[in-house]
N, C-alpha and C positions, 0 to 999 in steps of 0.2 A: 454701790457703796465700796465692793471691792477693789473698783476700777479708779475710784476715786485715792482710797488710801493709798494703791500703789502711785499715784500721779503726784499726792505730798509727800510722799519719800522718795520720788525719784527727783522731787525739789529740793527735798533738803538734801539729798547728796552729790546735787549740780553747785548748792550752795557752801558746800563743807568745800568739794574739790576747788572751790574758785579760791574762798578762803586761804587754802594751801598753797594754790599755785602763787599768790600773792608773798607767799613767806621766801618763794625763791628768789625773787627782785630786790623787796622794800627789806629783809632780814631779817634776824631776830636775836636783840640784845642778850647773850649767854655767859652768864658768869664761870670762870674758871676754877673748877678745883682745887684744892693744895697750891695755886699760884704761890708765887712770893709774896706779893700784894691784894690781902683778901676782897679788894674791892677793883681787882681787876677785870673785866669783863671786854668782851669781842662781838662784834656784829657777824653772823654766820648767813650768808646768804651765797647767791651765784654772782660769782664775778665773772665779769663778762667785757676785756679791753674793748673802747670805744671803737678802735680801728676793726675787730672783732665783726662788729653789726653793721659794717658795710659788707659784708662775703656773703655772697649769693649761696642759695642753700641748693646745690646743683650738684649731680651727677658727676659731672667734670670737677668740681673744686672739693668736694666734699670724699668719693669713693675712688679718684683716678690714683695710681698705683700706690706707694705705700698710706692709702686711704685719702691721705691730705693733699692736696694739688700742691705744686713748691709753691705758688701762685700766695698761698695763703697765707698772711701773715705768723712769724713765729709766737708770737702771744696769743694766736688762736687755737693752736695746735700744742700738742704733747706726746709724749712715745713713753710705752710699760712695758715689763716683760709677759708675755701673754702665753707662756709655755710650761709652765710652774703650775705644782699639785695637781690635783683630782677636783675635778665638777664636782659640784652638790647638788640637790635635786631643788628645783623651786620652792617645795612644803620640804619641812622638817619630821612635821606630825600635823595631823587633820587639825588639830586643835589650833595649833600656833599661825597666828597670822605673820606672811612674809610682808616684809615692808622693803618700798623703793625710797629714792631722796626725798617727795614731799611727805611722806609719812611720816617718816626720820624728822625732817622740820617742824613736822606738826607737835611731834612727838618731846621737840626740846622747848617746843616755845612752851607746851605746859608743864613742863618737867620744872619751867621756871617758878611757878605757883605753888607747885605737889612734890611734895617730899618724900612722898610713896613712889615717885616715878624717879628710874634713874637707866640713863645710856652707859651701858658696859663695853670697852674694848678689851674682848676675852683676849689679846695677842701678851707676849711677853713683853717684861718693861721694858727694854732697848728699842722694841716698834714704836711702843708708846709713847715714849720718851721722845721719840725723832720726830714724829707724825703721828696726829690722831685727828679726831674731829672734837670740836671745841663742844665743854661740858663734860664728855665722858671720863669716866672713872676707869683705873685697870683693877682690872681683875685675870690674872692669868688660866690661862687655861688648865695649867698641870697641876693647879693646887684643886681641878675640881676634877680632873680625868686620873690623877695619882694621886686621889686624897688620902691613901692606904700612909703614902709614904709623908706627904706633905699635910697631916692630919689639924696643925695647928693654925696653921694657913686658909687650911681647909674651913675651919670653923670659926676662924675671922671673917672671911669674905662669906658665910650666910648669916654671922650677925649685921651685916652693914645691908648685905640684903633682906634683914627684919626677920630675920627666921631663928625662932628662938628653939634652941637646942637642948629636951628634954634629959635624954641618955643618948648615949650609944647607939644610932641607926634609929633613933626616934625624934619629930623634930613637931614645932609647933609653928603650922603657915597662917596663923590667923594674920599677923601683919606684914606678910610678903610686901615687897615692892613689883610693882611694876616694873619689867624690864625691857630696852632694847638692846639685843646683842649683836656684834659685830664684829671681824678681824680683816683680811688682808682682802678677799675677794671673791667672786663665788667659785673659785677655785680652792679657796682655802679652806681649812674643816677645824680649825682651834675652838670659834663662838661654836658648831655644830655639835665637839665635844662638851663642853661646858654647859651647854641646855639638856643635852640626853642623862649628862652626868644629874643635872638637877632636877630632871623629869623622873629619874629612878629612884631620888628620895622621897618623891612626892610634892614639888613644888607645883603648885598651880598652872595648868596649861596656859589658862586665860590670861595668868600672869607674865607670860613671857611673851615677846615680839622678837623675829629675827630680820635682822637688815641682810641679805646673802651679797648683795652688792659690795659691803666692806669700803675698804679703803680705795680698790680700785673705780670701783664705780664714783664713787662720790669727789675723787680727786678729777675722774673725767669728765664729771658734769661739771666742770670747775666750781665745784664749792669750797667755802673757806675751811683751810685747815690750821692748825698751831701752826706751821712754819708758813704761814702768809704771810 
């Protein structure tokens, strides 16, 4: 019996991941925030130029000296600064699940449904502003890492997070949202501030999701960003 139950959850977890890997190609219609135009919406998926999927996925064209063979077309290729901040650790906290790019997908195609889920780009608004991933909302980091100073801020950004604020360092999570948080890469520690900061009110573990990839991972898996 035992043998059996583990064999239908290791089906439906071959079925959830195929589901996912599907959101990378076909996309997923995400409506924009605060747009100009409330009924603007973006297709978020992986782009992938045509000339692209003829490159041999080879030793030589793929890792030969600054990684990308010259051989490769310029539309398949890209360059980031790769020397900037401090690593962060895979886990956050046991509790909180890390998430890569199909998660992230998963994660916005229902966020399209539920109003209780929402993607956070903890970075400042001038990251924000230039580049994000389509759906997320900002929320800066220093209004929840310096909420001493930025206290009004502070308690704007957990009412949109559902969290209704009793008194003073007492808060009420019965309608947290769901979150996924994010910023520059897993180098960067702004989203890391901003979860630890809301793990030490007492926000919900199970409540948060962190993408440690950021901006850098999901721009190199060529996913769609605002400035596509």
């Amino acid at each position: 019996m035992k043998i059996k139950k583990l064999l239908l959850l290791s089906v439906a977890a071959f079925v959830s991941l195929q589901a996912r890997v599907g959101f990378e190609y076909d996309g997923i219609s995400v409506k924009i925030p605060n747009a100009a135009t409330p009924a603007k919406t973006v297709v978020v998926k992986r782009n992938i130029p045509k000339e692209c999927l003829k490159v041999p996925i080879t030793n030589e064209m793929v890792w030969t000296g600054n990684y990308a063979n010259p051989n490769v077309p310029q539309a398949c290729k890209s360059t980031y600064v790769h020397t900037t901040g401090k690593l962060t650790p895979i886990r956050l906290d046991e509790d909180i699940e890390t998430y890569g790019e199909l998660e992230v997908l998963a994660f916005i195609k229902e966020m399209q449904q539920n109003e209780k889920m929402l993607l956070v780009d903890a970075r400042n608004d001038e990251w924000y502003n230039y580049r994000t991933i389509p759906g997320a909302v900002n929320m800066p980091y220093p209004y929840f890492k310096d909420n001493d100073i930025f206290k009004e801020e502070f308690e704007e950004m957990l009412r949109i997070l559902g969290v209704k604020i009793l008194k003073e360092d007492d808060y009420d999570f019965a309608h947290a949202k769901t979150i996924a948080v994010f910023c520059n890469g897993p180098w960067c520690a702004q989203s890391s501030w901003m979860i630890h900061t809301l793990l030490e009110i007492g926000y919900p573990h199970e409540s948060i999701k962190w993408y440690r990839g950021g901006m850098q991972d999901w721009l190199g898996a060529g996913m769609t960003s605002t400035r596509d």
